[in-house]
C-alpha positions as CSV (number, residue, x, y, z in Angstrom):
1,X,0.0,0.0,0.0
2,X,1.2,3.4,-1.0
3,X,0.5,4.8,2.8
4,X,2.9,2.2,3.8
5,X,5.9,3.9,2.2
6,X,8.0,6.9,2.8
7,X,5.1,8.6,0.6
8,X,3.4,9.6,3.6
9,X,6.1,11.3,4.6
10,X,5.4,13.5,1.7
11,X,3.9,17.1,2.6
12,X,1.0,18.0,0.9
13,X,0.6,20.9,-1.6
14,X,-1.2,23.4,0.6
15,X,1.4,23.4,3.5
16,X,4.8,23.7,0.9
17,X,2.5,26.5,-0.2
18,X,2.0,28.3,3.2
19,X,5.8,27.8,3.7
20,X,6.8,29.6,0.4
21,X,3.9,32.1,1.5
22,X,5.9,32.7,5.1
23,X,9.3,32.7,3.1
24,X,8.1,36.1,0.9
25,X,8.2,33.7,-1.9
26,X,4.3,34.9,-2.8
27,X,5.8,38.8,-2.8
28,X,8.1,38.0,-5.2
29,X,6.3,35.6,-7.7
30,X,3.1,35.4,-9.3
31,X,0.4,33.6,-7.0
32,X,-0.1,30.8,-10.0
33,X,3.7,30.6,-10.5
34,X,4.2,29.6,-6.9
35,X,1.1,27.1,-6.6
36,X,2.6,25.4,-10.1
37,X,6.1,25.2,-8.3
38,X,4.9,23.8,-5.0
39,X,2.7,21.3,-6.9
40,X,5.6,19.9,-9.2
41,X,8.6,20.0,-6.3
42,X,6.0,17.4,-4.4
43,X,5.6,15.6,-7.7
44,X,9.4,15.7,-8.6
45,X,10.1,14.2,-4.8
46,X,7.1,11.5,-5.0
47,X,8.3,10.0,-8.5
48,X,11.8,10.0,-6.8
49,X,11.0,7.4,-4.0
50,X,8.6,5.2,-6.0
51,X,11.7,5.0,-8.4
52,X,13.9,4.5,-5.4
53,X,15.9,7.5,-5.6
54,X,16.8,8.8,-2.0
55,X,14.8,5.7,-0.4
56,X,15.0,5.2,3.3
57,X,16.4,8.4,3.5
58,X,13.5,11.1,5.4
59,X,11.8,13.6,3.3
60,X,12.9,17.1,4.1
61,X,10.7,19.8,3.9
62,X,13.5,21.9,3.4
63,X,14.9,20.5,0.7
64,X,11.3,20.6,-1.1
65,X,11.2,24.5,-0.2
66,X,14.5,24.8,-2.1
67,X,13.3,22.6,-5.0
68,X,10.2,25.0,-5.1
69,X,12.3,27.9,-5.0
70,X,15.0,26.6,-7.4
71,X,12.0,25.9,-9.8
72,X,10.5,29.6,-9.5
73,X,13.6,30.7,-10.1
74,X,14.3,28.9,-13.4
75,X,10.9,29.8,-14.7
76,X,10.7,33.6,-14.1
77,X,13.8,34.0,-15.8
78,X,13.6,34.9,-19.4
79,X,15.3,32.3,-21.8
80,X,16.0,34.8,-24.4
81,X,18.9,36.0,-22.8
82,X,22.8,37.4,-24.1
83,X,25.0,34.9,-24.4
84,X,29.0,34.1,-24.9
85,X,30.4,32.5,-28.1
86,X,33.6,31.1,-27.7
87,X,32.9,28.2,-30.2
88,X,34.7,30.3,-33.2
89,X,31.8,29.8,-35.3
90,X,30.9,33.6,-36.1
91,X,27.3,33.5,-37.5
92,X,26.1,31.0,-35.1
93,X,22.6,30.3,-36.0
94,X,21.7,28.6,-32.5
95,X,23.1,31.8,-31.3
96,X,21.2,34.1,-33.2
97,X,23.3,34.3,-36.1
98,X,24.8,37.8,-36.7
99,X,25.8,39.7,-33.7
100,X,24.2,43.8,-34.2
101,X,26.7,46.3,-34.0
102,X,26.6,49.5,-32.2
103,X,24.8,51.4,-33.8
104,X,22.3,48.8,-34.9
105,X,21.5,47.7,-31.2
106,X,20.7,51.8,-30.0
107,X,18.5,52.2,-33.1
108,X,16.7,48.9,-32.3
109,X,16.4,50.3,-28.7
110,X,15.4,53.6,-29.7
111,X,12.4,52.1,-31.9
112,X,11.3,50.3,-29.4
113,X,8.4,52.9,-28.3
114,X,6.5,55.2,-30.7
115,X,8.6,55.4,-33.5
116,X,8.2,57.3,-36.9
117,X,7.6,54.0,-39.1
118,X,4.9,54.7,-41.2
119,X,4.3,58.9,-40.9
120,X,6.0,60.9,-42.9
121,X,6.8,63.9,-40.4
122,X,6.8,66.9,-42.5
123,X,3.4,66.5,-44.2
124,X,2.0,63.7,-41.4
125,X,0.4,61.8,-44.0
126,X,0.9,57.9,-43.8
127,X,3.6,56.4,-45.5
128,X,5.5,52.9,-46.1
129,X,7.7,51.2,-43.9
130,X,10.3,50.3,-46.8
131,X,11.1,54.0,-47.3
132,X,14.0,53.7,-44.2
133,X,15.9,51.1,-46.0
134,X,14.4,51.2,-49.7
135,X,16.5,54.1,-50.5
136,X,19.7,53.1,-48.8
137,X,19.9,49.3,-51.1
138,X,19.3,51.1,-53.9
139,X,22.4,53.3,-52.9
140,X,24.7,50.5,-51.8
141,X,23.8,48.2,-54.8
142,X,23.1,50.2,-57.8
143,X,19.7,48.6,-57.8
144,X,16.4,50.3,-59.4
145,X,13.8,49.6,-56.2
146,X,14.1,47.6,-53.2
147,X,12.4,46.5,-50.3
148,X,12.8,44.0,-47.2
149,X,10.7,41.1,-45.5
150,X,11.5,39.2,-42.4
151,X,13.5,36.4,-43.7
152,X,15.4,35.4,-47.4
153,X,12.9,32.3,-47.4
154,X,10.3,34.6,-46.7
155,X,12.1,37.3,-49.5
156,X,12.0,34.4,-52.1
157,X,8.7,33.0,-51.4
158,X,6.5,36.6,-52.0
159,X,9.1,37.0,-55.1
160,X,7.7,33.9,-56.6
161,X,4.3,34.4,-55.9
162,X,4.3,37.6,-57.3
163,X,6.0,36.4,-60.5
164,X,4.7,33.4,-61.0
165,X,1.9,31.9,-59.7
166,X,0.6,28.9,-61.4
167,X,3.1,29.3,-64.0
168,X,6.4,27.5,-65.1
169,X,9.4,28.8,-62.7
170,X,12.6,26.8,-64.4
171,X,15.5,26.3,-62.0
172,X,18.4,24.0,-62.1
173,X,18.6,20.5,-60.6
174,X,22.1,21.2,-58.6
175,X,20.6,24.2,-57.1
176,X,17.6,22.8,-55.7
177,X,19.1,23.5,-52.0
178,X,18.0,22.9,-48.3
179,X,17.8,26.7,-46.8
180,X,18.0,24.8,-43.2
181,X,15.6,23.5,-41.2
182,X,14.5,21.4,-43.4
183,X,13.3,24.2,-45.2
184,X,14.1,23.5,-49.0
185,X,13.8,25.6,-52.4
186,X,11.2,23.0,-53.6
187,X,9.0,23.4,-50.6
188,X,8.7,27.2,-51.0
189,X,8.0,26.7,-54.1
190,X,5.2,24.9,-54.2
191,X,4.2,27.0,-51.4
192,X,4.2,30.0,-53.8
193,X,2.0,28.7,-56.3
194,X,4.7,28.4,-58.9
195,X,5.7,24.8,-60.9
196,X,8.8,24.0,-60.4
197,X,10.7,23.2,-63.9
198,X,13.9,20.9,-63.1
199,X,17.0,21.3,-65.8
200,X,20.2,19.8,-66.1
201,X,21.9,17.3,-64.0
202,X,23.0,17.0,-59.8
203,X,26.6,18.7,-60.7
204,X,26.0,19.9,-64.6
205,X,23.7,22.7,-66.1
206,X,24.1,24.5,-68.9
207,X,22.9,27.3,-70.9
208,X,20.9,25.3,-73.3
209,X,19.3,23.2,-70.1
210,X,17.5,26.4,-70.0
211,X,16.7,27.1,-73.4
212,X,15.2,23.6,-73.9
213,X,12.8,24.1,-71.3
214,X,11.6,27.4,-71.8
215,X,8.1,27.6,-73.3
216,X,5.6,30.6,-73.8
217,X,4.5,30.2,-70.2
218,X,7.5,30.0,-68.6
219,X,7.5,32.9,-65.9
220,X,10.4,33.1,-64.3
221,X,14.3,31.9,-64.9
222,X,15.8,31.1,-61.1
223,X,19.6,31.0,-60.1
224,X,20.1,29.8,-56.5
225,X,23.8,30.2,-54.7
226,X,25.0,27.2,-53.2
227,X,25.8,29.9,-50.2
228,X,26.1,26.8,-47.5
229,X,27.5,24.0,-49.3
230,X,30.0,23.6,-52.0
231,X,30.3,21.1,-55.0
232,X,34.2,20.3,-56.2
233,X,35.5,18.1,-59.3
234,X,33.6,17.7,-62.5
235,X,30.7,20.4,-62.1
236,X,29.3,23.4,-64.4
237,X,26.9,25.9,-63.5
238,X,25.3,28.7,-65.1
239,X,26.1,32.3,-63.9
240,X,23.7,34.8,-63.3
241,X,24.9,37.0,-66.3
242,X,24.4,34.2,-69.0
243,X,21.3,33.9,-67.4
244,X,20.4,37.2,-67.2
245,X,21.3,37.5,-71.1
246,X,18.9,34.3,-72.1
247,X,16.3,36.2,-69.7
248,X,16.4,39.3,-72.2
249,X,16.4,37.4,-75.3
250,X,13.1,35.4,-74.2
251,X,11.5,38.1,-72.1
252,X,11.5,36.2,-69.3
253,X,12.2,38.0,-65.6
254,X,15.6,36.0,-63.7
255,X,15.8,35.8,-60.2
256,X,18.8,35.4,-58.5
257,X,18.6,34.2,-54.6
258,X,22.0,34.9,-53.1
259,X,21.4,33.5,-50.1
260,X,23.8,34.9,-47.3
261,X,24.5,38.3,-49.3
262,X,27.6,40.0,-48.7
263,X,27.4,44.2,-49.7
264,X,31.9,44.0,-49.7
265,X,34.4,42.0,-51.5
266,X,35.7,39.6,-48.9
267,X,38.7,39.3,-51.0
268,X,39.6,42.7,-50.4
269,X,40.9,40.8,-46.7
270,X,42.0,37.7,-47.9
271,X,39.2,35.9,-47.8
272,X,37.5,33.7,-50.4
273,X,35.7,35.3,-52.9
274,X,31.3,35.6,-52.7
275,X,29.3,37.5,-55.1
276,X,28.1,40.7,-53.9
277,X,24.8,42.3,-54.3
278,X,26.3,44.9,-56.6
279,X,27.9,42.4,-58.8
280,X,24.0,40.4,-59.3
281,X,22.8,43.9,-59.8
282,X,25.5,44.4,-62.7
283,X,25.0,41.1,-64.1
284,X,22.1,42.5,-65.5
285,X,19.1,39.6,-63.1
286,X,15.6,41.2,-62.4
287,X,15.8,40.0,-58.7
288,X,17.8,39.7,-56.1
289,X,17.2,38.2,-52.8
290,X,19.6,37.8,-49.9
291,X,19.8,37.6,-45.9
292,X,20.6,40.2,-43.5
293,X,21.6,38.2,-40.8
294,X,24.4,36.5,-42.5
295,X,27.3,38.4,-44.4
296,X,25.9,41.4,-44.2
297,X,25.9,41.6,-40.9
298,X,22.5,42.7,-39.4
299,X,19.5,41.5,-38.2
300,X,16.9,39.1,-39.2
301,X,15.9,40.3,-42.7
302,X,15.1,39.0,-46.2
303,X,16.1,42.2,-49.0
304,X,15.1,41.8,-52.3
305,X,16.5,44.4,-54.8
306,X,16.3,44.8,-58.4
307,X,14.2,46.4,-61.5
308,X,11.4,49.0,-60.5
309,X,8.7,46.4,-63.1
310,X,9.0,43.1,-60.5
311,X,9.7,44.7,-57.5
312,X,6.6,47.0,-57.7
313,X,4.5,43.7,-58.3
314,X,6.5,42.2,-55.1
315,X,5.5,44.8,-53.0
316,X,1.8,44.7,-53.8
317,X,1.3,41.3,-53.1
318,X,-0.8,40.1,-50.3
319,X,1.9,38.1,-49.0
320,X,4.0,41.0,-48.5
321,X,1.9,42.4,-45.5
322,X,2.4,39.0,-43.7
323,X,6.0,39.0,-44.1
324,X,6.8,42.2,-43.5
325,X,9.5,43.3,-41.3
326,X,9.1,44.3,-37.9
327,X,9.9,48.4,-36.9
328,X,13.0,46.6,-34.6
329,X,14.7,44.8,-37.2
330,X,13.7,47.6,-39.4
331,X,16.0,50.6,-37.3
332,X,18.7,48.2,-36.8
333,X,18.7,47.5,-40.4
334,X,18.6,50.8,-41.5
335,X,21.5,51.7,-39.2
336,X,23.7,48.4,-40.4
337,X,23.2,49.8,-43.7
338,X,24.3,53.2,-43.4
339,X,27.3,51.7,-42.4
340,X,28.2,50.2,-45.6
341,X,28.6,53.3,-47.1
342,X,32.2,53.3,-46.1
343,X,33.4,50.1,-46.4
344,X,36.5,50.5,-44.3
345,X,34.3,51.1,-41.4
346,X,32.2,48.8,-42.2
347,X,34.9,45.8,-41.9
348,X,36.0,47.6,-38.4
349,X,32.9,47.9,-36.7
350,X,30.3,45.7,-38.1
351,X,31.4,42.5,-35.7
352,X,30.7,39.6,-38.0
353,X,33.2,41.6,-40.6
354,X,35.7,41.9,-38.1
355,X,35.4,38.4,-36.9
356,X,35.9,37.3,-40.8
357,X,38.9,39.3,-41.3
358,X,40.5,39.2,-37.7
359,X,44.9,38.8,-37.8
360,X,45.7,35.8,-36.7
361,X,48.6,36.8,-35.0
362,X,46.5,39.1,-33.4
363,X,44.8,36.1,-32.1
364,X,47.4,34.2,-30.9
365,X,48.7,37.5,-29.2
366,X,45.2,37.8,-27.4
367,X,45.0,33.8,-26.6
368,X,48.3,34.1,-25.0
369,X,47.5,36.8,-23.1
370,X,44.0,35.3,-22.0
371,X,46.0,31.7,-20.9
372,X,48.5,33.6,-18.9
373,X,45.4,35.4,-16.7
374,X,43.7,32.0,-16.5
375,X,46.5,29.9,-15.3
376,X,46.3,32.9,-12.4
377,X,43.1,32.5,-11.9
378,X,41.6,29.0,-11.8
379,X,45.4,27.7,-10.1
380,X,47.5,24.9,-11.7
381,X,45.9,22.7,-9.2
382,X,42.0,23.2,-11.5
383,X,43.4,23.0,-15.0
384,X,46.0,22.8,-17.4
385,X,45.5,25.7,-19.6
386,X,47.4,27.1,-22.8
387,X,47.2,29.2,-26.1
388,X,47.1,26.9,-29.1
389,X,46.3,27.3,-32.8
390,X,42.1,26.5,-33.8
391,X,40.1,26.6,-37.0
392,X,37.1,28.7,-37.1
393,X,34.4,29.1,-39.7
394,X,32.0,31.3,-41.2
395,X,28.9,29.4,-39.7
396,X,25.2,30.5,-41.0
397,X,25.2,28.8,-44.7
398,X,28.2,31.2,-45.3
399,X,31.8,30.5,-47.0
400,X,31.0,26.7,-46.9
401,X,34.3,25.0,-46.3
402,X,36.1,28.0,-46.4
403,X,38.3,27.7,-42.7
404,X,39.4,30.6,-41.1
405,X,43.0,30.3,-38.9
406,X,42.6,31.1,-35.5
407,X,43.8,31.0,-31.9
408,X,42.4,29.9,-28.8
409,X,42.4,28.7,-25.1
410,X,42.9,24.8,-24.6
411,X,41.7,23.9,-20.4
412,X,41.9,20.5,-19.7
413,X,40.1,20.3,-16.2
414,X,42.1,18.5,-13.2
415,X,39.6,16.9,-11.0
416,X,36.3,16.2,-13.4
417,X,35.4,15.7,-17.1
418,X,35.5,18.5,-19.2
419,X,31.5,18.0,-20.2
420,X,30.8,19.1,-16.1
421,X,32.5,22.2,-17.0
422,X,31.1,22.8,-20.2
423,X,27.2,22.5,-18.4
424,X,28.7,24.8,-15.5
425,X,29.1,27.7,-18.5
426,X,25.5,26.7,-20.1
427,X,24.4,27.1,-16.8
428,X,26.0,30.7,-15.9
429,X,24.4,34.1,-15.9
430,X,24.9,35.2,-18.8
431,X,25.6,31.5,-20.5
432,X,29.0,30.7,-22.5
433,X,29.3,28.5,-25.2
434,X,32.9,26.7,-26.3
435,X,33.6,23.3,-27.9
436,X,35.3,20.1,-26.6
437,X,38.3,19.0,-28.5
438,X,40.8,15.9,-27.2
439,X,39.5,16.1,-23.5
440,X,39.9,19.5,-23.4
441,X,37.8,22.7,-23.4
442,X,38.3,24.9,-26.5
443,X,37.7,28.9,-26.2
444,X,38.0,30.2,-29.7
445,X,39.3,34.1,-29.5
446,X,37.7,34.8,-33.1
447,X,34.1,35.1,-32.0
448,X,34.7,36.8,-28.9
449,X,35.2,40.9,-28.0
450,X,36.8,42.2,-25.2
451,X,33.6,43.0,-23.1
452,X,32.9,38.7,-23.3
453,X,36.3,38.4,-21.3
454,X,35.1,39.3,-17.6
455,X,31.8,37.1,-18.3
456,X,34.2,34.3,-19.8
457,X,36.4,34.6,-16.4
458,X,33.7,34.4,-14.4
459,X,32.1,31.2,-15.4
460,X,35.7,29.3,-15.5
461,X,35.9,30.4,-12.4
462,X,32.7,28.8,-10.9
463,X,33.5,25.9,-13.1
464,X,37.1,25.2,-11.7
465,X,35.3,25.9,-7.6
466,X,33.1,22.6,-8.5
467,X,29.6,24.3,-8.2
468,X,26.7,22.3,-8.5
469,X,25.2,22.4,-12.0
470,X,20.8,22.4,-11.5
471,X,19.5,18.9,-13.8
């Protein structure tokens, strides 16, 4: 019989309650918040002893207060919280992808009441949201009209409804790509409306793939860059200018989806090379679509740029109210954007361009540095700790396979695995993030600025003292 067990020892609901209540637990919670915590601490201890977990042990009431209190805890907190990225992967999607610069993040804040989004001040008639930004691509690009949504899968998918809906939309075979999370070019497609035309072969496409499959209904000519994975050895792909050119000849719109989008010429810093925005404007395409979040470094944002014709149609479809962008993503936008109008400062203070192009001997200068201040720290007696050489990457479905030299931090922990001290930094306030490499913990100095150092100390610190880490 259940009486017959420890179970009775159990307190019920209503006095864990009145305990929290006398503890000033009710003061600082919401009533419901507290009655769910008490009711799942007294849960979490009776599935304990009927799994025999802590059997023959006494039930303390205590303890049951602190599980109560540790759950409030945990539950008020937001989970959308800053975070540390010493994994050396820059545009860390789990980790919201691009980090904002300056700039971006006070016009995001100063947004964030009433802001002048849709009212133009001078007359105070209403107006469009696109006009912050709209005016800026155009600028930066050379493009005729532009305009920006809330994602480059949302970008391409109003671009293909509005072009062609119900109608023959011929892309090739070998560009027929996942965008991630399982989200993949065929899928939107058929989403849009449009019929998907396949051409050509996995790894070969050419020009006259095209021209075989165009017919008088054909609506739209589609070139997708393989922006997150690459294809080596016997391959051929069309370029957007030849297919621009067939586009002209048979008076059919091309659409280009660039995918991560870069506004500078990475080579320009020794880095591989990725077409640019400007260079898909010159190359003569009728639309472009890329990401903000990636190589251009701002926030979540899909721009589509191009000829004033398609564009206008874009912007007048239905679907473009329910992907819009939001007035957040919108100021930090507009502010990333008016940075690229030097692009000198751009590479200095937009974070994922000076992540991309950071010396490596700078790196190794700046790991050395930070091992030297953490053998202090944590003692020779917690870790092990020393500068060595690490390969970072791009990240995001940018520069696939491209590997970027780095330096780091190697800690290989004294006393306990290096996974306990890997939870003990998920687990901080704010949380770090680093990777495991051959038993040891690796802190990559690419993807992380001066003001992650005290944060970065501080959870090491906690880590190499043993603290508890909550299940």
């Amino acid at each position: 019989m259940e009486g017959d067990t420890p179970l009775r020892q159990l307190p019920s609901v209503e006095s864990l309650l009145q305990r929290l209540e006398a503890d000033g637990a009710l003061a600082a919670y919401p009533r419901g918040l507290v009655v769910a915590a008490a009711r799942d601490a007294v849960a979490r201890a009776r599935t304990a002893l009927r799994e025999g977990r802590g059997a023959g042990a006494p039930v303390s009431v205590e303890g049951l207060v602190d599980d109560a209190r540790g759950l409030l805890a945990r539950r008020a907190a937001p989970s959308l919280v800053s975070a540390v990225n010493a994994t050396g992967i820059i545009i860390h999607t789990n980790l919201g992808r691009a980090p904002l610069c300056d700039a971006a993040r006070e016009a995001a804040a100063g947004a964030a009441g009433y802001a002048v989004l849709e009212l133009d001040p001078a007359s105070g008639d209403r107006g469009s949201r696109q006009r912050h930004v709209q005016g800026l691509l155009c600028e930066l690009t050379g493009a005729e009209a532009a305009c920006a949504v809330n994602n480059n899968a949302a970008a391409v998918l109003v671009s293909l409804a509005a072009l062609a809906q119900g109608r023959p939309v011929i892309v090739s075979r070998g560009e027929l790509v996942e965008i991630g999370g399982s989200f993949r070019i065929p899928e939107i497609m058929a989403a849009s409306g449009c019929r998907l035309v396949e051409v050509g072969t996995t790894n070969k496409t050419y020009l006259r793939d095209f021209e075989a499959a165009l017919t008088p209904e054909t609506a739209l000519l589609v070139k997708v860059h393989r922006s997150n994975f690459e294809m080596r050895g016997f391959v051929h792909e069309v370029g957007p200018r030849d297919l621009a050119a067939l586009g002209r000849r048979a008076g059919v719109p091309v659409l280009f989806d660039m995918g991560s989008g870069a506004l500078v010429d990475l080579t320009a810093r020794g880095l591989p090379p990725e077409p640019t925005a400007q260079d898909a404007i010159a190359s003569g395409v009728d639309v472009v679509t890329f990401s903000g979040d990636k190589l251009l470094g701002g926030p979540q944002a899909g721009l589509i740029i191009g000829r004033e014709g398609p564009l206008t149609r874009i912007r007048s479809h239905p679907l473009a109210r329910a992907v819009r962008i939001d007035k957040l993503d919108l100021a930090a936008l507009e502010a990333t954007l008016r940075i690229y109008r030097d692009h000198d400062r751009a590479w200095e203070t937009i974070p994922v361009l000076r992540m991309l192009s950071a010396d490596p001997a700078a790196l190794e200068r700046a790991a050395r540095d930070l091992a030297a201040r953490l053998r202090t720290v944590l003692g020779e007696a917690a870790a092990v700790v020393e500068a060595c050489p690490t390969i970072a990457e791009a990240g995001g479905g940018a520069l696939p396979g491209v590997e970027l030299p780095s330096w780091g931090v190697a800690i290989r922990p004294s006393g306990s695995p290096p996974e306990t001290w890997v939870r003990t930094l998920r687990s901080h306030d704010p949380p770090v993030f680093c990777r495991i490499a051959e038993d040891r913990l690796i802190v990559d100095l690419r993807t992380l600025s001066s003001r992650d150092l005290p944060v970065l100390e501080a959870g090491l610190t906690v880590a190499a003292r043993g603290a508890p880490v909550d299940p």
